[in-house]
N, C-alpha and C positions, 0 to 999 in steps of 0.2 A: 347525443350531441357531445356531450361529454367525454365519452370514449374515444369516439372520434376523434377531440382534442389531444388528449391523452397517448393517442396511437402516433400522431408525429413525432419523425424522432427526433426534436431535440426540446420537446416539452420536457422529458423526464429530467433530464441532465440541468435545465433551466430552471424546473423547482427543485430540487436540493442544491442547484445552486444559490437560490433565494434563502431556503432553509438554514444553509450552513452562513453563509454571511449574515444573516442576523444575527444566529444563534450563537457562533464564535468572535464574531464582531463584538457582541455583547459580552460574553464570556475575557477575552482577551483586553479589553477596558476596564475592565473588573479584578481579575488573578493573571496581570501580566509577568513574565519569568524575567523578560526584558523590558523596562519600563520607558525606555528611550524612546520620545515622539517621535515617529517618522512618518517624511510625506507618502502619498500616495506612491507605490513602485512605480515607474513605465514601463514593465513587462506585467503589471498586473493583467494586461491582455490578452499577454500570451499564456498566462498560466487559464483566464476563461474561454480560451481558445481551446485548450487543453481539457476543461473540463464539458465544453460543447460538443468539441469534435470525436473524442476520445470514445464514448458509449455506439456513436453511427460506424465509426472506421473498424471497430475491433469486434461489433458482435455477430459479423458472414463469415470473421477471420475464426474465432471462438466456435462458431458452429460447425464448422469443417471440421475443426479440432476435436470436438465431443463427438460427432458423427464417426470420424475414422477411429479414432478407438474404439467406438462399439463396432463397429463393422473387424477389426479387429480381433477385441474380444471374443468376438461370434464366429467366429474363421467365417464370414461371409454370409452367414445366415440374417439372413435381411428381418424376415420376420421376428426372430428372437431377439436380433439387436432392439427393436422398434417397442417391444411389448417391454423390455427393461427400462427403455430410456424413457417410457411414459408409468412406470409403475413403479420402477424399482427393485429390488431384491423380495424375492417372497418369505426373506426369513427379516426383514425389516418390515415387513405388513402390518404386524402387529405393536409395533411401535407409536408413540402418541409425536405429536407432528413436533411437540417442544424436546423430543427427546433424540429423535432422527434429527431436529437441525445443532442438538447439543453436542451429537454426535460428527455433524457435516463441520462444527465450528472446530472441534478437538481436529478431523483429518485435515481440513484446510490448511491449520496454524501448524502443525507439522508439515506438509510442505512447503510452506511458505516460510518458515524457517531454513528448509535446505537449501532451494532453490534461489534466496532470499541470500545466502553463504556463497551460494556459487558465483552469483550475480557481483560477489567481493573479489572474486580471482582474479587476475592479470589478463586473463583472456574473454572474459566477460564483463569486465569492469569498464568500458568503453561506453557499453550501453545503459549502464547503471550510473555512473557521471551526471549525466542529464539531471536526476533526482536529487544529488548532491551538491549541484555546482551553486545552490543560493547561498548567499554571506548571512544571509537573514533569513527567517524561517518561521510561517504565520499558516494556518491554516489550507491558502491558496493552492500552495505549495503540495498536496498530501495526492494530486492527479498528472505531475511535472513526472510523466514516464516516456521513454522511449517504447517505442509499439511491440520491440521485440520481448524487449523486458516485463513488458506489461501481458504479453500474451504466452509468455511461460513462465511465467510466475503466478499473478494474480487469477486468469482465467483457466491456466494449469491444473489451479489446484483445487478447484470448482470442480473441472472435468476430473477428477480423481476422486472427489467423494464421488461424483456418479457412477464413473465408472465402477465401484466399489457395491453400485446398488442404491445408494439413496438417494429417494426419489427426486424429481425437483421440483417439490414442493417448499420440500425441506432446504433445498437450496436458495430459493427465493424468498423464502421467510426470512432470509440470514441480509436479505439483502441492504433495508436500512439501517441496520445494525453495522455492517461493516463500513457503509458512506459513512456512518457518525463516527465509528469508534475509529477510523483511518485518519480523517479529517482530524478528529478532536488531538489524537497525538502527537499531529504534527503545528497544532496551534500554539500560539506562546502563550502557556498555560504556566503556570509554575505549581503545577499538582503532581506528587508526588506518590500519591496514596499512600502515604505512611506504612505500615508494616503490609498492606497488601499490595506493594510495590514485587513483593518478590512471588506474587502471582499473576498480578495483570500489568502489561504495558503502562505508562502514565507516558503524558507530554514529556515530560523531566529525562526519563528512562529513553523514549527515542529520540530527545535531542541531542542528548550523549552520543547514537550514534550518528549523527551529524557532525562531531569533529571530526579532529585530524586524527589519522589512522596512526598517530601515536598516542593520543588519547582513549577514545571510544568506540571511533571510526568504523572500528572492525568487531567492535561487542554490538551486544542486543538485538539480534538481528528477528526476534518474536514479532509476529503483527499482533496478535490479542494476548497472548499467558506469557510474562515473563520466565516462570518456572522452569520454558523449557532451555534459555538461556542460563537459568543455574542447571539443569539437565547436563548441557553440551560443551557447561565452562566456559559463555562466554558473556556473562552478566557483568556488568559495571558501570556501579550507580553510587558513585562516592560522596558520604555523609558532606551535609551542609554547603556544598558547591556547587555553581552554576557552570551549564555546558555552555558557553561562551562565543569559544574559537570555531564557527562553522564554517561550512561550505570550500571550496575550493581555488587555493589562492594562485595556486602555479600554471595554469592555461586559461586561454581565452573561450569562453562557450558562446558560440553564435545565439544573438539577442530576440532571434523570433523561432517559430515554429518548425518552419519548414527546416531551416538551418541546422538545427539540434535534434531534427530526424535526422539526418544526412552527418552529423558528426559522427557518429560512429563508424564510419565507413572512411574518412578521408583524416581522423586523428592520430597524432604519434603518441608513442611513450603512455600505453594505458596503464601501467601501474597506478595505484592508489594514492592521493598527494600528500606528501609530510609537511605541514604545516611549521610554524612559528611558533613553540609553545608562550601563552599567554598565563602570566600571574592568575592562580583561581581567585573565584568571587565568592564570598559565600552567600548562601541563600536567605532571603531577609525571612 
């Protein structure tokens, strides 16, 4: 009976949704970055619309995606595709499951770092908008993707560890791991991790890149290891100041769902927006 429940799609998405509003609800009352009451959003809707719909729409789209690269990989060999994509790599076999997903986390956060860069260019930046356009920024906010973006980038780089061989075992272990630690950075957090700032993401570190692309905009572009943002050169997480100036102030982004799928298609002038620099805060 339980399974059963469990097998509709939008139970899953429904408890981590439960999960994370508690748990960042609480969290963000407690260590807020931005301590300013604010009422409830009216698009808080569309952001659980976002986090409903998003697991049903994208995972036939996702599965096309991992199927044709192995069909790919395998120049057409149906069989061989099929025994990798349920096993693995036979030189990963030997591996312990915490060590293949330690492994699935390191290839993820490197492409989700490039693709993460690309998604910043002039010609990709249309679709990446959407995730940017909020003034304010709370955990809701961490599933506000457009579908293109979200399925070469995020499910991209999923089908890259596999395609790579590890299993998806090791991919699924990763999985509430990644709903907390996505969620958790884009919560208004004021954690900074102190000196381990310049190996894992914090709240503080991606809010930065939520200003204006004269600020941060275009730094920090790591989902999990800051590190690799000092890697690529494009870390920037400036002592005792608050990231402030967010979201996007020079266009208007349609206020519901459907609309902000459809803006990328029908918007002018996708460069990146140059904000209004704002006096820094520092950090209490």
């Amino acid at each position: 009976m339980l399974n059963d429940i469990l097998s509709l799609p939008f139970v899953y998405p429904a408890v981590w949704l439960l999960i994370c509003a508690c748990l960042f609800g609480f969290l963000q009352s407690i260590f807020p970055l931005d301590p300013t009451p604010r009422p409830i959003r009216r698009d808080v809707w569309m952001d659980i619309g976002y986090w409903m719909l998003g697991p049903a729409a994208y995972a036939s789209i996702g599965g096309l995606l991992i199927s044709g690269g192995y069909i790919v990989l395998f120049g057409g060999n149906m069989d061989a595709a099929v025994e990798w994509s349920k096993t693995g790599a036979p030189w990963l076999a030997d591996w312990p499951l915490w060590l293949q997903a330690l492994g699935v986390l390191i290839v993820t956060d490197i492409s989700l770092y490039w693709t993460h860069r690309l998604f910043h260019s002039n010609s990709l930046w249309r679709y990446h908008a959407i995730h940017h356009a909020p003034e304010t920024l709370d955990w809701l906010h961490s599933v506000r993707f457009h579908p293109i973006n979200l399925i070469f980038h995020s499910i991209f780089a999923n089908a890259v560890a596999l395609w790579m061989g590890f299993p998806p075992a090791a991919v699924a272990v990763l999985a509430p791991f990644n709903v907390l630690y996505s969620t958790m950075v884009h919560a208004n957090l004021n954690w900074t991790f102190g000196p381990l700032r310049h190996v894992f993401a914090s709240p503080v570190f991606h809010r930065w890149h939520h200003t204006g692309a004269d600020e941060g905009g275009s730094k920090n572009f790591a989902a999990t290891f800051s590190f690799l943002d000092h890697i690529f050169g494009t870390f920037y997480m400036p002592k005792d100041v608050k990231p402030m100036n967010l979201g996007l102030t020079d266009r208007d982004m349609p206020p519901n769902l459907l609309g902000q799928w459809l803006y990328p298609f029908v918007a002018s002038e996708p460069q990146q927006a140059e904000p209004t620099p704002v006096k820094p805060t520092t950090v209490q």
